[in-house]
C-alpha positions in Angstrom: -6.7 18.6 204.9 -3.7 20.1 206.7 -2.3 23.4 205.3 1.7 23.0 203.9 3.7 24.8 206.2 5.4 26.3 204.0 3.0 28.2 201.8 2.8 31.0 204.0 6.0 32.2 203.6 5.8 32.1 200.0 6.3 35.6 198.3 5.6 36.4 194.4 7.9 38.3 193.0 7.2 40.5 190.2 9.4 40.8 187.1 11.4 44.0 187.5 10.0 45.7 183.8 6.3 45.4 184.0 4.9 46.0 180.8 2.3 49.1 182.1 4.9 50.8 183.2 7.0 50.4 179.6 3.8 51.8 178.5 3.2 54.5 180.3 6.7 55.5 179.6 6.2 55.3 176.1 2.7 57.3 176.5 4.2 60.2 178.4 6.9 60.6 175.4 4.4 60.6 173.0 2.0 63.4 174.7 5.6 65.5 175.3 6.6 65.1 171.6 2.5 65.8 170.1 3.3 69.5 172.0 4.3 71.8 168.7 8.0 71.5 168.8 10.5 73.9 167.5 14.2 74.8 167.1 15.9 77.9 165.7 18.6 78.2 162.7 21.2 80.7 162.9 21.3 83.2 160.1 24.8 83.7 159.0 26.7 87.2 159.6 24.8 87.9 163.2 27.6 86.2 165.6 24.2 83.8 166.8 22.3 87.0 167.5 19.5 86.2 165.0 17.6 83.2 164.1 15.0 81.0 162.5 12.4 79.9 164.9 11.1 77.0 162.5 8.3 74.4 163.7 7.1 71.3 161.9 5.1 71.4 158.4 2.3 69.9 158.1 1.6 66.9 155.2 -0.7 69.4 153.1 2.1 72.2 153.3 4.5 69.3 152.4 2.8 68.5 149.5 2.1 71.7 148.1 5.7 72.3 148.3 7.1 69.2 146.8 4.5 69.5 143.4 5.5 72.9 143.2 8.8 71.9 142.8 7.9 69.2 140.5 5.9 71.3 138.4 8.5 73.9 138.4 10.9 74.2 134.9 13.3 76.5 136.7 17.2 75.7 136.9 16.8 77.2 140.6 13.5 74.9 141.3 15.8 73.4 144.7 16.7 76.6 145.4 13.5 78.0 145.1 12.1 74.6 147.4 14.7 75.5 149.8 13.4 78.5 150.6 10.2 77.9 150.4 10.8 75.3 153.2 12.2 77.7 155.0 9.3 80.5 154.9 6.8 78.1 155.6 8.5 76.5 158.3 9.0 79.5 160.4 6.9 80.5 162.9 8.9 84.1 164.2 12.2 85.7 164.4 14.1 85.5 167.2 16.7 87.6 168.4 19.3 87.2 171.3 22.5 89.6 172.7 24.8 86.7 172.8 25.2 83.2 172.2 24.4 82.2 175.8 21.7 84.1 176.1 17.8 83.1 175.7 16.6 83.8 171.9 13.0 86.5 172.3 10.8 87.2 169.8 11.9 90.2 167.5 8.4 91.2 167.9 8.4 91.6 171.4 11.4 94.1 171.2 8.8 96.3 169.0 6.3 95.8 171.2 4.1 94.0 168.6 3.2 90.2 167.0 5.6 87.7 165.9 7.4 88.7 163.0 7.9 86.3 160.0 9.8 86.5 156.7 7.6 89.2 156.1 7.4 93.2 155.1 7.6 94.0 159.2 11.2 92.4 159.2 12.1 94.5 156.1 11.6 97.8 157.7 13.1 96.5 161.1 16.3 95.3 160.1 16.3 97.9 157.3 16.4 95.0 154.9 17.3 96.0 150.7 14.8 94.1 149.0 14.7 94.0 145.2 10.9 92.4 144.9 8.8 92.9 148.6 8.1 88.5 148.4 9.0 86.4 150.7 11.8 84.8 149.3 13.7 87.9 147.9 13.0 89.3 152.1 14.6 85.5 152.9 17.8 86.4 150.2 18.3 89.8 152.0 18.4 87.9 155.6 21.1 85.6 154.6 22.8 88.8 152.5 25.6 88.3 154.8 26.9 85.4 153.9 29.3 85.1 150.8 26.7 83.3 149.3 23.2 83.5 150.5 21.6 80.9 148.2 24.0 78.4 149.5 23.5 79.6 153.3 19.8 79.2 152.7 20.2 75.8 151.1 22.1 74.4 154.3 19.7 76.2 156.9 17.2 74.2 154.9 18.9 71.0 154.8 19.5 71.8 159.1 15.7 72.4 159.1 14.7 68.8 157.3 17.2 66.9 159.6 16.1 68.3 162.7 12.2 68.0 161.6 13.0 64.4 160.5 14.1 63.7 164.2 17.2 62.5 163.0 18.9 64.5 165.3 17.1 64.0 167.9 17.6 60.4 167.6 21.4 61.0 167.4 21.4 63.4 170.9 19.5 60.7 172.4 22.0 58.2 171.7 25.0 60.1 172.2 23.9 60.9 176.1 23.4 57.2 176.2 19.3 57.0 176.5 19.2 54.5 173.3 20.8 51.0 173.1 24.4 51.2 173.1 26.1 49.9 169.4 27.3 45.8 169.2 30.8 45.8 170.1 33.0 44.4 167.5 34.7 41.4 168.5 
């Protein structure tokens, strides 16, 4: 049987989004979002000098929070959440000379361990604390704002959007990595 002529210059072509490489894509995200992410929140009065470095909770801390504020009979129970949100969520204090400047650990500058919303930020900022706890140490950071419950409440609500990856999801879109919107016709 005689070979077609033609058959040797036949060439497969292969479709230009292969479904490995979609994968591997996806993959790659995945292992550079599972690395412990963070973000910092700026406490108010500091001109961006000082900050919140916060890092995801974890379901368990998540938990005990929410059925603590369930359980709570307190008018200030969100409040209290808030800031209990807050606390657990961060990993160090960071400080910086200027906006566009790198943050560094506070604890670094004092030659020690991270510091947290904790007794060793008290005596380095030279804090007034009424009660040494963890939230009244919180209170005293956002002191300089005209109302510190209210600052806290916002850094929190900052804190739940960005650990939610809403905002993320919004940066993403805006520099044009996600689908662009339908147009309206």
């Amino acid at each position: 049987m005689a070979e077609d002529p033609h058959e040797a210059d036949t060439v497969i072509i292969a479709p230009p989004h292969q479904p490995s490489s979609l994968l591997d894509a996806l993959r790659a995200r995945r292992t550079e979002m599972a690395e412990e992410q963070t973000t910092e929140l700026l406490i108010p009065g500091y001109h961006g000098m000082l900050g919140l470095r916060v890092g995801p909770l974890t379901g368990r801390e998540q938990s005990r929070l929410t059925n603590r504020m369930a359980q709570s009979k307190s008018p200030d129970r969100e409040a209290t959440y808030n800031a209990d949100t807050l606390i657990t969520a961060t990993r160090e204090i960071v400080v910086r000379d200027a906006e566009d400047q790198p943050w560094q650990s506070l604890g670094s500058l004092n030659g020690g361990d991270p510091v947290g919303v904790d007794d060793r930020l008290i005596e380095l900022l030279a804090l007034e604390v009424p009660a040494r706890t963890a939230r009244a140490t919180l209170r005293a950071l956002f002191g300089m704002a005209p109302s510190p419950d209210i600052a806290i409440n916002l850094a929190s609500a900052e804190y739940i959007t960005w650990a939610g990856g809403v905002s993320e999801d919004i940066d993403t879109e805006y520099v044009g990595e996600s689908r662009s919107a339908p147009k309206s016709g």
